[in-house]
C-alpha positions, 0 to 999 in steps of 0.5 A: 312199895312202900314198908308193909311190916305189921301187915298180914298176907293171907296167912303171913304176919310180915315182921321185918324186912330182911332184903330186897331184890330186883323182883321182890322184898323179902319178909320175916312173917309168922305163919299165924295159924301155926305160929311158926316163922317163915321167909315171905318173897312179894314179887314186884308185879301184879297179876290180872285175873286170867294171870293167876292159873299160869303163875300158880301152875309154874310156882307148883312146878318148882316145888324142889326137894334138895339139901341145899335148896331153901324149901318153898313151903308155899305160895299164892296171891294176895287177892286184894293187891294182886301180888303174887308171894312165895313162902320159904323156910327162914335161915337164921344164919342169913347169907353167905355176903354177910358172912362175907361182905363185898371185898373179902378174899377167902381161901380155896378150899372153902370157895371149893366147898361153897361152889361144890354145894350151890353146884349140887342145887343147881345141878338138880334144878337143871335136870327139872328144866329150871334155870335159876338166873340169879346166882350170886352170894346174896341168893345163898343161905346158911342153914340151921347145920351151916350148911349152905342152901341156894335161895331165890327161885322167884325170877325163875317163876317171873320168867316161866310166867312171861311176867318180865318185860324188856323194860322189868329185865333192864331195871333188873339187871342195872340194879346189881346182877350184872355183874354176874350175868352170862353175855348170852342172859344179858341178851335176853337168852338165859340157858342151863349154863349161864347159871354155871358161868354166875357161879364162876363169877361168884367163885372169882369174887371169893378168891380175889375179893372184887368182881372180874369186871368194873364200871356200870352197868354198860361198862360191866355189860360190854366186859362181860361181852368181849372182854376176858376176865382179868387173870387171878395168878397175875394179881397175885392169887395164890392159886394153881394154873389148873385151877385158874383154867376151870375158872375161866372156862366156866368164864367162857364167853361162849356157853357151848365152851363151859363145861358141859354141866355146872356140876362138872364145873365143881368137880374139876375145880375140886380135883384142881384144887387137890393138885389134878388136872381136870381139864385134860379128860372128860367125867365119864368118856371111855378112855377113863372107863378103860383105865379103871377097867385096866386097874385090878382092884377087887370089888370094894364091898360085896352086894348083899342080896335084898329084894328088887327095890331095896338096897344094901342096908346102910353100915353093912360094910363096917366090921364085918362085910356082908356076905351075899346070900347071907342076912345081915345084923339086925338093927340095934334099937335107938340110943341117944349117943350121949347115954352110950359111953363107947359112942361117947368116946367115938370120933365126931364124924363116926357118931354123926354116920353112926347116928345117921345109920339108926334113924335109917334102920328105923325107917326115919329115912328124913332126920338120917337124911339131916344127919348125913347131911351134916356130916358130908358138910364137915367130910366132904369126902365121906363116901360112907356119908354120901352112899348111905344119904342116897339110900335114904332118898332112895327110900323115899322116892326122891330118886333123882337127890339118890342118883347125885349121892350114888354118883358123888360115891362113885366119883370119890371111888370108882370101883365102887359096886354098890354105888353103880348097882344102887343108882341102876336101881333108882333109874330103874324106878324113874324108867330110865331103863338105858342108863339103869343098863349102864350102870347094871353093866358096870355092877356086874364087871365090878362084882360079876358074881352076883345073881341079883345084879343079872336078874335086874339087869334082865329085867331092864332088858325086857322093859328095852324089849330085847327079850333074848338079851334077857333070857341071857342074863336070867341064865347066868342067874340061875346059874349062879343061883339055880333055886330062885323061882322068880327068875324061871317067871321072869325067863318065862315070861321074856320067852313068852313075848319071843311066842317060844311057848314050850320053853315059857312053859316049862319055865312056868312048870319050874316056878310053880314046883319051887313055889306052889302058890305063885300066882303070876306063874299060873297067869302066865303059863294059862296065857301060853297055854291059851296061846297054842289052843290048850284051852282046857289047861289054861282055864285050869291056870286061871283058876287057880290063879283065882283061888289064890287071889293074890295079885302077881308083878304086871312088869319086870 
């Protein structure tokens, strides 16, 4: 292709060249309808007409929110050429290979950094059944806070649109990539784990300033296949054992004997890295669940009681905890730290968490999102950090960005209650209702005397359909909180689905007397009333259902 800077794609004012890959040329252009600058990808195809629906179908469907992946902010064809484009946020601060060339050594604790972020992407688009295909440093920007972000999806898009041949895949891969290609995607058959084996490949690179193997692409291609990589502690590598095994694990020829997921690949050489052994025990199998249980350590913070779909305020564990049951303080209003002289003089990262907890409780849950973002790149251990960015996803239905913040809290603390009640919560809204019960389960054995927790975890039983699992769990939280309308219609309701009328009823008649105009208890108790032939009491119920023409809760 032949230099199209001053050229206009649709909307785009291509302004210079910035890189060019095995499938694309990538362009600074300016948006001229907003006069903003963007990063523009022209893929090395073209399109037919009957082409165009599957291509813009697949570039839809990766359209993924996540801290360290560069945004696509748009995509489509140029019309006249037939070349499809992809429109990215540009990152000024360029590319983790120009921060380092080719040959540089960098120290562990900063490969540790890197690997655990591009980890995190990765992770998030693996659990969107995406498979990247082109880790390397080139594919891994610095973002405006210097955080780094995972670029590049477009050979995804490529490969989803059956636009890469055999021929296309060969002219890829001996123009560079190889050298960090997984024998299985050599071969033409890409899983979630060769993504996981480039990213270890890339992490060697760092710590040693060459690739594991030399040669062309048939030399490098044949290493890759049968070959170990060339050991780290025997060219003088400053690094531990343990260290160098998570690396050639995630090395391993074959995918099955990587580790089961690249984000567990980051969390052992992490814990590596800190002088642990990770390879001796799996994140999460039982034996690990029973030491923690062995271990008497009270619940670290209490769980506030908030409404179904809420979670713990942010900061509500600093100073003085929240006690359940009880209100917390209300927000302060919104200061810049620079005219507050006691924010002033508070340590960095406190000032950052501090700024971050504002703009949560005023509901500016994306620039807190920012803020904690910084903060977890400067304190990669803050679990403060880390809770309270996944309860402002939550916030705003990223769901699946939560549950990865809930769950790095619980790695970095594994008694932590709020965690686990929290990611229950955020399965629970995606219906995933058997992990949410796991992680009710484990909320209740940290803390198990919190009504809430049994209600919820009752109401994940009613949607699994095990209503006598139920009917349990709203016992113990109307032990705990006899007072609570709402868990006499949920019990009501699970004994509704068992046909033991009487006992719905009466559960029924108890919501009613501590909540006159309940309206699902009107619903539902003419519903059972209807159910044994007393038709008259439940037309009754009914109406007033109708009288008070509020709408009551269709599920749990």
């Amino acid at each position: 292709m032949s230099d199209r800077v001053g050229q206009q794609v649709e909307k785009y004012r291509l302004l210079r060249l910035l890189g060019e890959g095995g499938y694309g040329y990538v362009y600074l252009a300016e948006n001229v309808l907003r006069g903003t600058q963007v990063a523009v990808k022209l893929l090395k195809f073209q399109l037919t007409v009957e082409e165009f629906p599957t291509f813009l179908n697949e570039a839809r469907a990766i359209l993924l929110k996540h801290p360290h992946i560069v945004p696509m902010l748009d995509f489509g064809i140029e019309h006249k050429t037939s070349t499809p484009f992809l429109v990215m946020d540009y990152a000024p601060n360029g590319t983790l290979r120009q921060r380092h060339p080719a040959g540089s050594r960098l120290q562990l604790a900063t490969v540790v950094q890197y690997v655990q972020a591009i980890a995190y992407a990765l992770q998030y688009a693996h659990e969107e059944d995406l498979i990247h295909r082109d880790v390397k440093p080139e594919n891994m920007l610095v973002g405006q806070s210097q955080e780094v972000m995972l670029s590049d999806f477009g050979i995804s898009i490529a490969s989803y649109s059956g636009r890469i041949s055999k021929e296309k895949s060969q002219e890829f891969i001996i123009r560079g990539t190889y050298h960090y290609m997984a024998p299985e995607q050599l071969q033409g058959k890409a899983v979630r784990a060769s993504d996981q084996y480039a990213l270890g490949v890339v992490a060697y690179e760092w710590l040693c300033g060459a690739y594991p193997f030399q040669g062309n692409f048939y030399q490098v291609s044949t290493q890759h296949m049968q070959m170990p990589p060339p050991s780290l502690r025997a060219q003088g590598i400053p690094i531990s054992a343990p260290v160098e095994a998570v690396l050639m694990r995630a090395l391993a020829k074959d995918a099955r004997k990587r580790f089961e997921s690249v984000w567990e690949f980051a969390l052992a050489l992490r814990e590596a890295s800190r002088g642990g052994s990770p390879l001796e025990e799996k994140p999460w199998d039982e034996a690990q669940r029973d030491e923690v249980r062995k271990k008497d350590v009270a619940p670290p913070f209490p769980i506030p009681h908030s409404p179904v779909n809420a979670l713990p305020a942010p900061g509500v564990w600093h100073g003085e905890p929240a006690v359940p049951g009880h209100a917390t303080t209300p927000a302060p209003s919104i200061k810049q730290p620079g005219n507050n002289p006691a924010i002033r003089n508070q340590p960095h990262h406190e000032r950052l968490l501090d700024e971050g907890n504002k703009l949560y409780q005023a509901q500016r849950y994306e620039e807190a999102i920012r803020i904690y973002g910084q903060l977890i790149f400067q304190e990669p251990r803050n679990i403060d950090a880390y809770y309270q960015r996944g309860s402002a996803y939550y916030q705003i239905k990223l769901f699946q960005l939560a549950i990865s913040d809930f769950e790095q809290v619980i790695a970095l603390h594994p008694r932590h209650a709020n965690a686990y009640y929290a990611k229950g919560l955020a399965y629970y809204n995606l219906e995933w209702y058997q992990r949410a019960l796991n992680d009710f389960d484990w909320a209740i054995e940290l803390h198990p005397g919190d009504a809430e927790i049994y209600r919820r975890r009752g109401s994940t039983n009613y949607r699994l359909e095990r209503y006598q699992q139920a009917i349990s769990d709203f016992d113990v939280a109307l032990t705990l909180q006899p007072q609570h309308g709402e868990t006499y219609l949920k019990r009501g309701r699970a004994y509704l689905k068992l046909k033991q009328y009487p006992k719905a009823i009466s559960d029924f008649d108890r919501a009613l007397a501590l909540d006159s105009g309940n309206a699902g208890a009107y619903h539902f108790r003419g519903i059972a009333y209807e159910q044994i032939g007393q038709y008259q009491r439940a037309s009754y119920d009914f109406d007033q259902e109708r009288i008070l023409g509020q709408s009551f809760e269709p599920d749990l």
